[in-house]
Each structure stands twice: as structure tokens, then as C-alpha cells.
C-alpha positions as CSV (number, residue, x, y, z in Angstrom):
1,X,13.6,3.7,-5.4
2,X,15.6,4.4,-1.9
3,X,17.8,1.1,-0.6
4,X,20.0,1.8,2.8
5,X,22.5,-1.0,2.3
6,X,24.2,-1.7,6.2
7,X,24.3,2.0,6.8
8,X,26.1,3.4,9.9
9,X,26.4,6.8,10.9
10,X,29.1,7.7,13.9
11,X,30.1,10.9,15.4
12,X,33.2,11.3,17.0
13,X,31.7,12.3,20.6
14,X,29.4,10.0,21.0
15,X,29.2,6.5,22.4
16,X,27.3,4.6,20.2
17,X,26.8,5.5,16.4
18,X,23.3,7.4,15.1
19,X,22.5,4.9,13.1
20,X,23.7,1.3,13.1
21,X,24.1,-1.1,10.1
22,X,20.7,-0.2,8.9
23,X,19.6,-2.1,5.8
24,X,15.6,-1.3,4.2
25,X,14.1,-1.0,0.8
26,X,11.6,2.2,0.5
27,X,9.2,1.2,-1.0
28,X,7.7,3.0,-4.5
29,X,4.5,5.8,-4.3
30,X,3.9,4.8,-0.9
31,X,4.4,6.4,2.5
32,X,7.3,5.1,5.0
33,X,7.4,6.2,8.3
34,X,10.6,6.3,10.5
35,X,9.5,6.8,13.8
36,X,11.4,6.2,17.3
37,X,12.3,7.6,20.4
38,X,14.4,10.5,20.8
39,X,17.7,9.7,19.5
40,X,16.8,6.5,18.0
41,X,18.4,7.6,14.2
42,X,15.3,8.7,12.7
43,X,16.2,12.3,11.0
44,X,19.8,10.7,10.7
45,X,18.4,8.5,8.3
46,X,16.5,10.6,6.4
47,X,18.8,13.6,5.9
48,X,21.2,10.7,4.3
49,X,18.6,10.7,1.3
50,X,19.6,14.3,0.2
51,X,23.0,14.3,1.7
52,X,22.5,16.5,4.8
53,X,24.2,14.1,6.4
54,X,26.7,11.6,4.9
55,X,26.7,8.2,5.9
56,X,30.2,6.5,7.5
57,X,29.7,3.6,5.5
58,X,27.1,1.9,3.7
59,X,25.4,2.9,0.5
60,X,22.5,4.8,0.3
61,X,20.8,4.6,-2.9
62,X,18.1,6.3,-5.2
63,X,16.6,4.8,-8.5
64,X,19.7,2.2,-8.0
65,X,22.5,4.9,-8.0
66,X,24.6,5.7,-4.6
67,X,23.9,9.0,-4.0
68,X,27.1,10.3,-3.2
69,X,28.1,9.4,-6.6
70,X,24.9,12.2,-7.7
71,X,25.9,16.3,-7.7
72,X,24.5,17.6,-4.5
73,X,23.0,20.4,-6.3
74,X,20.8,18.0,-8.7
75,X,20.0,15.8,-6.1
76,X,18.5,18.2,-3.4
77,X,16.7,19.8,-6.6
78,X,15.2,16.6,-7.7
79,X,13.8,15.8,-3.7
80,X,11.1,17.7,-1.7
81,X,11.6,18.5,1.5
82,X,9.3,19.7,3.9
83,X,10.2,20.1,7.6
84,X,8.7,21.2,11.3
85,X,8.8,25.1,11.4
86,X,8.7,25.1,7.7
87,X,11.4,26.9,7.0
88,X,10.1,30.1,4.5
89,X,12.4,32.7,3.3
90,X,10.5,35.8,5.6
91,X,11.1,38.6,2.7
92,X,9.6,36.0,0.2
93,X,6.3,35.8,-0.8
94,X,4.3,32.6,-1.1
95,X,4.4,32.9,-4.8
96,X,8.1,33.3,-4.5
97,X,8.7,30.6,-1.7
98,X,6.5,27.9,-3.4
99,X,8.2,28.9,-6.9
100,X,11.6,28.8,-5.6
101,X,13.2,25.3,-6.7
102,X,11.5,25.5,-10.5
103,X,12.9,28.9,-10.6
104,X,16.3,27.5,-9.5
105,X,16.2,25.2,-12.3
106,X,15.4,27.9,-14.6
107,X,12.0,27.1,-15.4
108,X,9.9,29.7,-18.0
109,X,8.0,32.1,-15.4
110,X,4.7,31.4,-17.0
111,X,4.8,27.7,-16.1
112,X,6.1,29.0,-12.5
113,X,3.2,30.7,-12.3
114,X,1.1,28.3,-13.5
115,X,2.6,25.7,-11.0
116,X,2.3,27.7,-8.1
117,X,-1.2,28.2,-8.5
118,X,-2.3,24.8,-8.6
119,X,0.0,23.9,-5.7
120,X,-1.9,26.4,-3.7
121,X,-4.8,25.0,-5.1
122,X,-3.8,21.9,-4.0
123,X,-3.0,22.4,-0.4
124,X,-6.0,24.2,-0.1
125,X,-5.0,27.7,-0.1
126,X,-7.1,29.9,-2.6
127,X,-4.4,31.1,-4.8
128,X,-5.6,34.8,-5.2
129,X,-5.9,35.2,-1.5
130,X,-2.8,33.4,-0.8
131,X,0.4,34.6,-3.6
132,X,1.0,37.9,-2.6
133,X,1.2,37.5,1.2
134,X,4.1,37.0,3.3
135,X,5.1,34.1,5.8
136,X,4.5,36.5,8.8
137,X,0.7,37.2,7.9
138,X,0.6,33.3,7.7
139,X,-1.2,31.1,10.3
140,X,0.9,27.9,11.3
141,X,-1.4,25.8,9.8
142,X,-1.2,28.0,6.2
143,X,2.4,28.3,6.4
144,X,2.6,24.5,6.8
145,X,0.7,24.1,3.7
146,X,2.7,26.5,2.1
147,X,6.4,23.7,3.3
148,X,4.2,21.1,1.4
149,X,3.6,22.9,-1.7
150,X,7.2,24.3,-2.0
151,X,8.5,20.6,-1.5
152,X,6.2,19.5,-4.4
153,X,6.8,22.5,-6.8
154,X,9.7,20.6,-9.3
155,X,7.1,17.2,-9.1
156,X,9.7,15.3,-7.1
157,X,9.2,11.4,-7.4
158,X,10.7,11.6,-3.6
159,X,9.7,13.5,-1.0
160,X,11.2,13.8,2.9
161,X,9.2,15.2,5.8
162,X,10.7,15.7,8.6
163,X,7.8,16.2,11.9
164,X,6.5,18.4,9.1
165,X,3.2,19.4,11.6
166,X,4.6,18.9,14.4
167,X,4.7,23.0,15.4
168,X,1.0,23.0,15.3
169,X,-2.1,22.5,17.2
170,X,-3.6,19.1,17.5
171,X,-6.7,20.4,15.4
172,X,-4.7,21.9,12.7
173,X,-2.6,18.8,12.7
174,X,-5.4,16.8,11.9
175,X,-6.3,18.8,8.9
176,X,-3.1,19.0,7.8
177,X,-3.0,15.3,8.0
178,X,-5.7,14.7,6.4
179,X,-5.1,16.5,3.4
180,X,-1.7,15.1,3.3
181,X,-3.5,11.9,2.6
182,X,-5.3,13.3,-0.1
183,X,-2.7,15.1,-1.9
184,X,-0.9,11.4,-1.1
185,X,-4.0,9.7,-3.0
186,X,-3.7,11.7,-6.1
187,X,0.0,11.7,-6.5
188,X,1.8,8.8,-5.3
189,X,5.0,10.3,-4.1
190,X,7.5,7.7,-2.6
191,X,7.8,9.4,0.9
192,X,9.9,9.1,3.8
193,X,8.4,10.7,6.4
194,X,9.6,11.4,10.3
195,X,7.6,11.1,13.4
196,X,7.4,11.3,17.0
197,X,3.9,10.4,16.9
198,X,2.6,6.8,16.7
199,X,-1.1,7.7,16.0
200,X,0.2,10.3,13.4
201,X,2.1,7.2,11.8
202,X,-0.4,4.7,11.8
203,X,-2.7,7.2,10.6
204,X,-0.2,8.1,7.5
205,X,2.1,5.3,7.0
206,X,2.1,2.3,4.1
207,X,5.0,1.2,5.8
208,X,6.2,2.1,9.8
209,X,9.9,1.6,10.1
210,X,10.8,1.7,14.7
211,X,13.7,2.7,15.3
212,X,15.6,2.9,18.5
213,X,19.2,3.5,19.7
214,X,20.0,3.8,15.9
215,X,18.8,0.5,14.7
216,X,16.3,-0.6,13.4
217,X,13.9,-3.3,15.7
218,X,10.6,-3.4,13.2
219,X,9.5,-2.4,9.5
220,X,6.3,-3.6,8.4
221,X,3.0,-2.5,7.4
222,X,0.9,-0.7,10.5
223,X,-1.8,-3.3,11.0
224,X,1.0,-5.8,11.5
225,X,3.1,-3.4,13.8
226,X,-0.3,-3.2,15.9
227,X,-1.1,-6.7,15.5
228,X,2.7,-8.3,15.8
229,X,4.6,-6.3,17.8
230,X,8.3,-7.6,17.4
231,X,9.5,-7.3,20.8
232,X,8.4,-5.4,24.0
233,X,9.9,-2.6,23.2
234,X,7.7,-1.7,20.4
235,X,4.7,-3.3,22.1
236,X,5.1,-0.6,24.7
237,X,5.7,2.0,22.1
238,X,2.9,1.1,20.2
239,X,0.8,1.5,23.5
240,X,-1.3,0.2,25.4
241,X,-4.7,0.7,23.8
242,X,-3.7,-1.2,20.6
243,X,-7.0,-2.6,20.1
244,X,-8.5,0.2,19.5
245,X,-5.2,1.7,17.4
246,X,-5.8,-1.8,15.3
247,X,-9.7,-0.5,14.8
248,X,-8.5,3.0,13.3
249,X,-6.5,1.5,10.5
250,X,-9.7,-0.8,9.3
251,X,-12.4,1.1,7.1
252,X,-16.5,0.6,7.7
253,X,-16.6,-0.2,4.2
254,X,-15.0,-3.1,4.5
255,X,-17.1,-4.9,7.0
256,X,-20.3,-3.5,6.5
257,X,-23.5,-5.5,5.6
258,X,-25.5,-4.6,2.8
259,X,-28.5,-4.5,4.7
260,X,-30.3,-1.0,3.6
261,X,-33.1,0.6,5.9
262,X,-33.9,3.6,6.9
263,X,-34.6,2.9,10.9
264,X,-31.7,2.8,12.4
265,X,-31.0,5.3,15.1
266,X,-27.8,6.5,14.3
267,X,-25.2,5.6,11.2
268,X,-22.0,6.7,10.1
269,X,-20.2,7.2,6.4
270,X,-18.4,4.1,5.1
271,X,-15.4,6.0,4.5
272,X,-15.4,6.2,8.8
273,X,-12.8,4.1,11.2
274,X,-14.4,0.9,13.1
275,X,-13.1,3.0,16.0
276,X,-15.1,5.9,15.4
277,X,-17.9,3.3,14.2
278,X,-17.7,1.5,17.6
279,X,-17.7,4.9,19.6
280,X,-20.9,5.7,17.8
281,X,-22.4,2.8,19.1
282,X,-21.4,2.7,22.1
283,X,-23.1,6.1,22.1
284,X,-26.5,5.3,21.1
285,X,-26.4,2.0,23.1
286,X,-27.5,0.2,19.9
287,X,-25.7,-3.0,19.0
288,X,-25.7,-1.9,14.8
289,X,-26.1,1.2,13.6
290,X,-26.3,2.0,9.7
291,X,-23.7,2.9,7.0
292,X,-24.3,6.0,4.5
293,X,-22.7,6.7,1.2
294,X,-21.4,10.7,0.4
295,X,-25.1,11.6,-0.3
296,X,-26.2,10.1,3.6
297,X,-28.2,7.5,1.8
298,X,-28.3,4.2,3.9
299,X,-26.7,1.5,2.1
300,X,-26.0,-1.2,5.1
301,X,-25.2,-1.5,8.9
302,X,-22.4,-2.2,10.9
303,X,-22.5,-3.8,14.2
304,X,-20.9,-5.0,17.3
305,X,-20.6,-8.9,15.5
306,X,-18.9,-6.6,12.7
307,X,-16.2,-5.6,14.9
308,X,-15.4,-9.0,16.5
309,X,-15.0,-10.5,13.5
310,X,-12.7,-7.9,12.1
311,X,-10.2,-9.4,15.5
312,X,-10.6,-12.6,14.5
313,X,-9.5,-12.3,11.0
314,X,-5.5,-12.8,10.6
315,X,-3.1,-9.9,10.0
316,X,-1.7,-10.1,6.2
């Protein structure tokens, strides 16, 4: 849905262009992360989607068309965007902020209404609690919920996040996070999404694009970018505890026995990391502990064995 075909973006002050001769496909309903160091291009290339910033040559395409050949208007319209700080209108409500865009294109008020409550819903903000109040009686955390909704209000198929929780604390983040993978799960947006962060990515990303000095050095899947590194540079990005990075992308479920018993000491939920499975044991100083479905019913182990074998597998 999103192709950058040898983009470059220059500025007249500056040495060496923002972005250089980038070419990458985006791919459909999944998330892609640009990440980098400061400078490295990152929100350059992003804010190219929706024409905040236009490109000095190259194409930048949506569903196949260049976008500079789209009106502005019906292109911002058609593409959330969520950003760090969020961005509210302050004499706005919530109802009003998240309802903005389908107001804009002139939707019936009922089905504004109707929208904005199941938004709210959706981010986890109880909608009767929530409508009526104004971004300063908001928490960081609520009013980044409140970003996400209004970029999803007109159901774009694209959506761009730029450090989106980046203004919050580390245990907010993680919640937001988290439900940004759910809302993810249930509606397959094709996201391009911004980040300093490199847990934050490998946490959200389908696809991590690094970036630095404006070009791009590696775009691949996250267990590869742990695994493969493509140079030094992003080996040393990436950090040094990749290992144990490479453990949080891989799911209990999938390496878990199916042996069922109630006397194991300690277990965790198949739907838990191999890192946070491997922390647990080293915890109880056991060398398997068991796996539980949503009800805590045992339904197999996982073990030391389990997580040396998941290292010896190959990358795909």
C-alpha cells in the first residue's frame, strides 16, 4: 500500500540530505517500524506519507498512486495520525477531539456519536466517564489513548505514529503498548510507526526498518534484525544483550511440551515471553517449570532444554 521509490529529501542548510535515495515497500495490515538515531531520516520519512513534508525527488506512493498527484485535504483525511504529546485541541472535548475528522467529512452526528463511543471503548476509556471531559483533566496515559482513537475515528486503512508514547512514563508506556497490540490484532491497520526505542520496536514491529544518516542500512523482520544484524552499526544499536532481546520476540506456546501435571513449583501462561519464562526459572532454581492456559490450568512445561533449542533453530 505505501512504496518509497529512491526518495531523497535535502534542505538547503544542511550537509547531507534527510533522507537519501530511500527505496521500501510497506507492507499491508502489518506494523513497520522506522527507527534510528537522532537525525537518521526517520519522521522525514513518515511525514512524506501525508505530505508534511515533500520529498525532493522520488515517488512516494499509496494504494499505487504518487501522493502528490492526491488533494492534500483527502489525503490527510483518509490517514490517522497519532503523534508524541498528542496534540488535542484544549477547548475540545474528548467527544469532540476523537469525532473531529468524521465531522470534517461531514459524517451524520448519530454515527459520530456512535463511532466515538466505541473508539473510547476501544482504547479502554469508559465512554460515559470519558466524552465530556477536557484534555486538561486528562492523565498522559488517557490523553494518549485519546491521539489513538482520534487517528482511527474515519477507519483509515493507514495509520502514522510518530513516538506516539514517548511523553509517558515507562509503566504507562507499557500499557499503552500493550493495548496498541491489541487494537493492532483486531484491526489490521498498515502502520508506519516511529521510534527511538529498540525494545519498543521489537516489541511492536512486523517489520523494523534502521535508519541512520538518512538511509536506510536494514529492513527486515525483528527476529532477523536480532539474529542478523547487517553491519556493526545496527549490531551495536540493537545492543548488547540480544540474546535475551531474541527470547522476548519468541512465545512459550511455541516451545512448550505437552506434558500436563500439577507439581511443578512455579509456571507461567503460554501467552508469556521465553524471557520472562527463563527469568521465572531462574527464580525458582528449577530447570522446567509448567505452562497454564487463561483459566491457570497446567497444560505442559517449559524448560531450560526448551530455550536452547529455540537458539539453535535458524532465523526465517
Amino acid at each position: 500500500m505505501i512504496s518509497f521509490e529512491h526518495v531523497t529529501k535535502r534542505y538547503e542548510v544542511a550537509e547531507r540530505p534527510a533522507v537519501d535515495d530511500l527505496t521500501i515497500d510497506v507492507p499491508d495490515a502489518m506494523v513497520t517500524i522506522l527507527i534510528g538515531p537522532s537525525g537518521s531520516g526517520k519522521s522525514t520519512t513518515m511525514r512524506m506519507v501525508n505530505r508534511l513534508i515533500e520529498p525532493t525527488s522520488g515517488v512516494v506512493r499509496l494504494g499505487g498512486a504518487d501522493v502528490r498527484d492526491l488533494d492534500v485535504e483527502d489525503l490527510r483525511r483518509g490517514i490517522g495520525y497519532a503523534i508524541q504529546g498528542v496534540g488535542l485541541f484544549p477547548h475540545w472535548t474528548v467527544h469532540e477531539n476523537v469525532g473531529v475528522v468524521p465531522w470534517l467529512l461531514k459524517w451524520p452526528q448519530p454515527k459520530i456519536d456512535a463511532r466515538v463511543r466505541d473508539l473510547l471503548d476501544l482504547v479502554g476509556l469508559e465512554p460515559d466517564v470519558y466524552d465530556g471531559k477536557y484534555p486538561d483533566e486528562l492523565s498522559g496515559g488517557e490523553a494518549q489513548r485519546v491521539g489513538v482513537a482520534r487517528a482511527l475515528a474515519a477507519d483509515p486503512p493507514v495509520l502514522l505514529m510518530d513516538e506516539p508514547f514517548g511523553a509517558v512514563d515507562p509503566l504507562t508506556r507499557d500499557r499503552l503498548q500493550a493495548e496498541f497490540t491489541k487494537i493492532q490484532q483486531a484491526l489490521r491497520k498498515t502502520v508506519v510507526f516511529v521510534t527511538h526505542d529498540i525494545d519498543e520496536a521489537l516489541k511492536l514491529g512486523d517489520r523494523i526498518a534502521i535508519m541512520r544518516e538518512g538511509r536506510l542500512v536494514q529492513f527486515d523482520k525483528p527476529e532477523c534484525v536480532i539474529a542478523y544484524p547487517a553491519d556493526d552499526f545496527v549490531s551495536d544499536f540493537v545492543g548488547s544483550e540480544r540474546a535475551l532481546k531474541r527470547l522476548s520476540l519468541a512465545r512459550v506456546a511455541g516451545v512448550a511440551s505437552e506434558t500436563a501435571t500439577n507439581d511443578w513449583a512455579a509456571s507461567v501462561p503460554r501467552s508469556a515471553t521465553l524471557r520472562e519464562a527463563l527469568a521465572r526459572i531462574l527464580e525458582t532454581g528449577e530447570r522446567e517449570i509448567g505452562v497454564s492456559d487463561e483459566s491457570g490450568n497446567i497444560i505442559g512445561s517449559v524448560g531450560l532444554e526448551d530455550v536452547f533449542a529455540h537458539f539453535e533453530r535458524p532465523v526465517e
